[in-house]
C-alpha positions as CSV (number, residue, x, y, z in Angstrom):
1,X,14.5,-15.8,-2.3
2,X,15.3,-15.0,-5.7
3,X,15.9,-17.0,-8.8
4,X,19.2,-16.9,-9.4
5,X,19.2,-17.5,-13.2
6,X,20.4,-15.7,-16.5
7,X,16.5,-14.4,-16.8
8,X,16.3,-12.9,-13.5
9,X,20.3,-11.4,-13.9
10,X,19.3,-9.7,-16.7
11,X,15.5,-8.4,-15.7
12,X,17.7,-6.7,-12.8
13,X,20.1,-4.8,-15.2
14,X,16.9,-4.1,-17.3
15,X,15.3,-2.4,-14.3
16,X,18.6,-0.5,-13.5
17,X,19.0,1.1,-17.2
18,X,15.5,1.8,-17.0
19,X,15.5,3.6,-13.3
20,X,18.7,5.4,-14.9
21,X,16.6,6.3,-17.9
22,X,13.7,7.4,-16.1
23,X,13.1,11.4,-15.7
24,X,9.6,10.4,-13.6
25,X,9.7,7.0,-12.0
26,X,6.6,6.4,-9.3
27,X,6.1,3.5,-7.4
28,X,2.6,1.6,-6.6
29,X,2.9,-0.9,-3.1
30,X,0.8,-3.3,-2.6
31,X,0.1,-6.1,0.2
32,X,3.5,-8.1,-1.1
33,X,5.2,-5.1,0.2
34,X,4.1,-5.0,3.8
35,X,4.1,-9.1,4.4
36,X,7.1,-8.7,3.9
37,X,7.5,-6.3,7.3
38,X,5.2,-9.6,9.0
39,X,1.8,-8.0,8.5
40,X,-0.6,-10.6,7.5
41,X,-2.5,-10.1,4.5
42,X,-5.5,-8.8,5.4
43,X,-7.6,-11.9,4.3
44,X,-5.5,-13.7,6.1
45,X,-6.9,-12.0,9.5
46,X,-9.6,-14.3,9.4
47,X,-7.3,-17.2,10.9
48,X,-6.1,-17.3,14.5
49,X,-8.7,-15.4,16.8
50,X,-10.7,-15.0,13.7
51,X,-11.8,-17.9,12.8
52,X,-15.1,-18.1,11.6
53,X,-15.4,-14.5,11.3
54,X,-14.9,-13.1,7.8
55,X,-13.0,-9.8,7.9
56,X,-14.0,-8.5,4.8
57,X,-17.2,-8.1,6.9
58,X,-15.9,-6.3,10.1
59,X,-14.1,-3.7,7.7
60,X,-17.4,-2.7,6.3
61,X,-19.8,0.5,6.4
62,X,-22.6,-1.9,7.5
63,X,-20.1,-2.9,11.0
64,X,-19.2,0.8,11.6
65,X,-23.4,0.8,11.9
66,X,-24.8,-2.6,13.2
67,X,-21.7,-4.1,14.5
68,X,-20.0,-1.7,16.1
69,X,-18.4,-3.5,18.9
70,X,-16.9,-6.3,16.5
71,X,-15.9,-3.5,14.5
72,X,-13.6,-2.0,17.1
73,X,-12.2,-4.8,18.0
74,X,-11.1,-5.7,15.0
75,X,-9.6,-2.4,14.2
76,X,-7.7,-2.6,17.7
77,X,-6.4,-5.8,16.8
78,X,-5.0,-4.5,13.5
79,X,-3.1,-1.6,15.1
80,X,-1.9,-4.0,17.7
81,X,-0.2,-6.1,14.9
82,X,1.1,-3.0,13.3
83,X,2.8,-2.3,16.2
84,X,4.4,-5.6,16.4
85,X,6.1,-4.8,13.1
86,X,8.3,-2.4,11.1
87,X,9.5,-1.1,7.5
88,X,11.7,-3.6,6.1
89,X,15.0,-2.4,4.0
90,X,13.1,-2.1,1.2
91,X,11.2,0.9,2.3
92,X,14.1,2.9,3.8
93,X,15.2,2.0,0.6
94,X,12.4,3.7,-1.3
95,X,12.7,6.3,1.1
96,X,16.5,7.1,0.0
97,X,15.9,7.1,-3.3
98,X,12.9,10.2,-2.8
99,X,15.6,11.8,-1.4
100,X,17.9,11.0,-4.1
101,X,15.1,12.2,-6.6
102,X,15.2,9.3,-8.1
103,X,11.7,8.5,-7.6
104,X,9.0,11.2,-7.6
105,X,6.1,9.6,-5.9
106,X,4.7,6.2,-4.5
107,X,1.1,5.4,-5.2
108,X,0.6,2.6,-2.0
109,X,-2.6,0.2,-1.4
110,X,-1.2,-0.5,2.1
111,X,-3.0,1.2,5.5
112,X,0.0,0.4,8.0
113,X,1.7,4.3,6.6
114,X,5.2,2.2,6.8
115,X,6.1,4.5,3.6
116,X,6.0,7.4,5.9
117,X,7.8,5.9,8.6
118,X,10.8,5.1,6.8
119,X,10.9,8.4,5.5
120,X,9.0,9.1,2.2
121,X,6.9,11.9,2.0
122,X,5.3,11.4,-1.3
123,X,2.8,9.2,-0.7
124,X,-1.1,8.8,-1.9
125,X,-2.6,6.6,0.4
126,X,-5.3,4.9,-1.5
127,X,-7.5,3.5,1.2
128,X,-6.4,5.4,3.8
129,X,-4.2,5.0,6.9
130,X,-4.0,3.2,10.3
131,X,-1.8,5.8,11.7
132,X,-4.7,8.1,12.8
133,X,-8.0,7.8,13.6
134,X,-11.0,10.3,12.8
135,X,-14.7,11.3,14.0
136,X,-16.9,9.7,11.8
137,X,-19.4,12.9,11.9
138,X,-17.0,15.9,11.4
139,X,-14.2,14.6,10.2
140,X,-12.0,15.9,12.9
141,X,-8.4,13.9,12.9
142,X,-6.8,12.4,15.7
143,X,-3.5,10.6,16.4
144,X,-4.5,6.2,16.3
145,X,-3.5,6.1,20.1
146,X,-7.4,7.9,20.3
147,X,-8.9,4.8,18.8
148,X,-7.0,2.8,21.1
149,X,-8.4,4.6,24.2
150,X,-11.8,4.3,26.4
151,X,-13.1,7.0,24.8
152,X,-14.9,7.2,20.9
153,X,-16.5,9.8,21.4
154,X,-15.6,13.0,19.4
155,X,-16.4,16.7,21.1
156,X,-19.1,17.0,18.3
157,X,-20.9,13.7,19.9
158,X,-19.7,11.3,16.7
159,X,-17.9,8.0,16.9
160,X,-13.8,8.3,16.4
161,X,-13.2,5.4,13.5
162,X,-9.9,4.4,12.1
163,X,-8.9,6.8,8.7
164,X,-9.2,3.6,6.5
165,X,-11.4,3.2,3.6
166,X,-14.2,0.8,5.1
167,X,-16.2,-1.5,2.0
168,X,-19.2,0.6,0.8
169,X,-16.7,3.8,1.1
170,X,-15.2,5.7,-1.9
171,X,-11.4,6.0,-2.3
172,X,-10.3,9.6,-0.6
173,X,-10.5,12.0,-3.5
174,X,-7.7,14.0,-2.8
175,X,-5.3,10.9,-2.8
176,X,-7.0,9.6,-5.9
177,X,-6.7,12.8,-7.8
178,X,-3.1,12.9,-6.8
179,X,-2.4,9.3,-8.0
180,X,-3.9,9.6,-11.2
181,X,-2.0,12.8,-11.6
182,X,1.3,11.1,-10.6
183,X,0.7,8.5,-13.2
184,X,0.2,10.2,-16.0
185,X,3.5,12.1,-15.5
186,X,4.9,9.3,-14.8
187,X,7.8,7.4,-17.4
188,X,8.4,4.7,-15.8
189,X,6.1,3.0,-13.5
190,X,6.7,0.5,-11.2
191,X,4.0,-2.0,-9.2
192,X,5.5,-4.0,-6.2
193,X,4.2,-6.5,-4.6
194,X,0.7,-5.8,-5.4
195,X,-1.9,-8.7,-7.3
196,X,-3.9,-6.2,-9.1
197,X,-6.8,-7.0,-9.1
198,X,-8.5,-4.2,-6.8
199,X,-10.6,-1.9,-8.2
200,X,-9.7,1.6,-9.1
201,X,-6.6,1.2,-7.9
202,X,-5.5,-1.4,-10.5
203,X,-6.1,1.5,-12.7
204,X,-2.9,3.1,-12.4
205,X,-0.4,1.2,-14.1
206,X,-3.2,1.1,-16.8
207,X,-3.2,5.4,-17.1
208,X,0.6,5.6,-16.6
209,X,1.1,2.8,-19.8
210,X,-1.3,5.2,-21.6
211,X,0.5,8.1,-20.9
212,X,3.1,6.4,-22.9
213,X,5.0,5.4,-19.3
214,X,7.2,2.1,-19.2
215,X,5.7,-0.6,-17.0
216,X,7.2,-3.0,-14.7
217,X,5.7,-5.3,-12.3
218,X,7.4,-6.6,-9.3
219,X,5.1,-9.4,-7.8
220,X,5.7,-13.2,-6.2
221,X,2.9,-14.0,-8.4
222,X,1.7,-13.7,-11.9
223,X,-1.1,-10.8,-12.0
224,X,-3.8,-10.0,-14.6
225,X,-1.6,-6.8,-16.4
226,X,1.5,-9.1,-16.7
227,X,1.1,-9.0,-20.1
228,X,0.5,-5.3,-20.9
229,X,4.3,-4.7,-19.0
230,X,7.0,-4.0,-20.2
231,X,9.2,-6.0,-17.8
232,X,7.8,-8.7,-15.1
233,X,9.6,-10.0,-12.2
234,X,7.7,-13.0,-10.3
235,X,9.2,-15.2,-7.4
236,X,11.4,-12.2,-6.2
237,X,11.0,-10.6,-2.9
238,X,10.8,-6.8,-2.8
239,X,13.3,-6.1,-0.1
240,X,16.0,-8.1,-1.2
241,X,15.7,-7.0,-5.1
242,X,15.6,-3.5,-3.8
243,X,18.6,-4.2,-2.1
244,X,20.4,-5.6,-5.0
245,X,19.6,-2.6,-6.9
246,X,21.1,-0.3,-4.7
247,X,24.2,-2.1,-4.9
């Protein structure tokens, strides 16, 4: 729900003149954006059947190796929440405004590829995706329903993995390089819904203010670059500002 006060009135009509302003505007999701779709946070996956089980563990190189049954069914248990769920208004929202060209680019955090789904195209997908899967040996790509099958075992003879980045991985380059790029062209810059405080991908909104970019963060709480923005919105949900935007 949003705060329905003279502050928050006038943030919104801020962020409008500034989206009508902007030549290069890029977005950067976080986890605020998908909870709101009813995916869990992902450290909240240790309640329920989880208990006692940390999953900062299971999504790890070390599980991939040593665990590798827990691993998989952790994994499967993922993509059978992501299925339970779908892009809120706020992404088809995103989406329309790609079209619209009046965003360039969205920089996400998120795995559950809900940006693509709605229909944005644009999209660097910082630690990967839970829409395919891939061998873990060659690299060949396959679509998720492989993962969810009998059978993890690639044509080469290596293990078929989710294409998320596990803890002890590096970020994908290619989706790095892109986000950096699409920061530092950006001129206005725009977190939702993300705490920022991962690392390298709290970077962004870092090289984007550097680049001489306007920064605005969208979040339910406060986050650690509040005060290097140049606009903050807290205890607002993404979807339904979105929506009052495009009013």
């Amino acid at each position: 729900m949003c705060k329905e006060d003279n502050s928050s009135i006038n943030k919104l009509a801020k962020l409008k003149a500034n989206l009508n302003e902007s030549n290069y505007t890029v977005v950067f999701t976080g986890a605020g954006m998908s909870t709101e779709a009813g995916l869990p946070d992902f450290r909240s996956a240790s309640t329920g059947m989880w208990n006692d089980i940390n999953p900062l563990e299971l999504a790890s190189t070390q599980a991939l190796k040593q665990n590798r049954q827990a691993f998989i069914d952790f994994y499967r248990y993922r993509v059978d929440g992501l299925r339970q769920c779908k892009p809120h208004a706020g992404h088809y929202i995103l989406a329309d405004w790609e079209s619209k060209k009046m965003i360039k680019s969205i920089i996400t955090q998120n795995v559950d590829g809900f940006h693509h789904t709605a229909g944005n195209s644009q999209v660097s997908e910082l630690h990967g995706t839970l829409r395919t899967c891939h061998c873990n040996h060659c690299g060949e790509r396959y679509p998720i329903d492989r993962f969810m099958s009998e059978d993890l075992t690639c044509e080469c003879g290596g293990f078929i993995r989710p294409s998320v980045v596990l803890f002890g991985e590096s970020l994908p380059a290619d989706a790095f390089d892109q986000a950096e790029l699409e920061a530092q062209k950006a001129d206005l810059f725009i977190v939702m819904g993300s705490s920022l405080t991962v690392s390298p991908a709290n970077l962004f909104p870092m090289i984007a203010k550097q680049h001489g970019a306007k920064l605005v963060i969208i979040n339910m709480d406060e986050t650690e670059l509040d005060h290097e923005a140049d606009l903050v919105i807290n205890a607002w949900k993404i979807g339904s500002l979105l929506e009052e935007l495009s009013q």
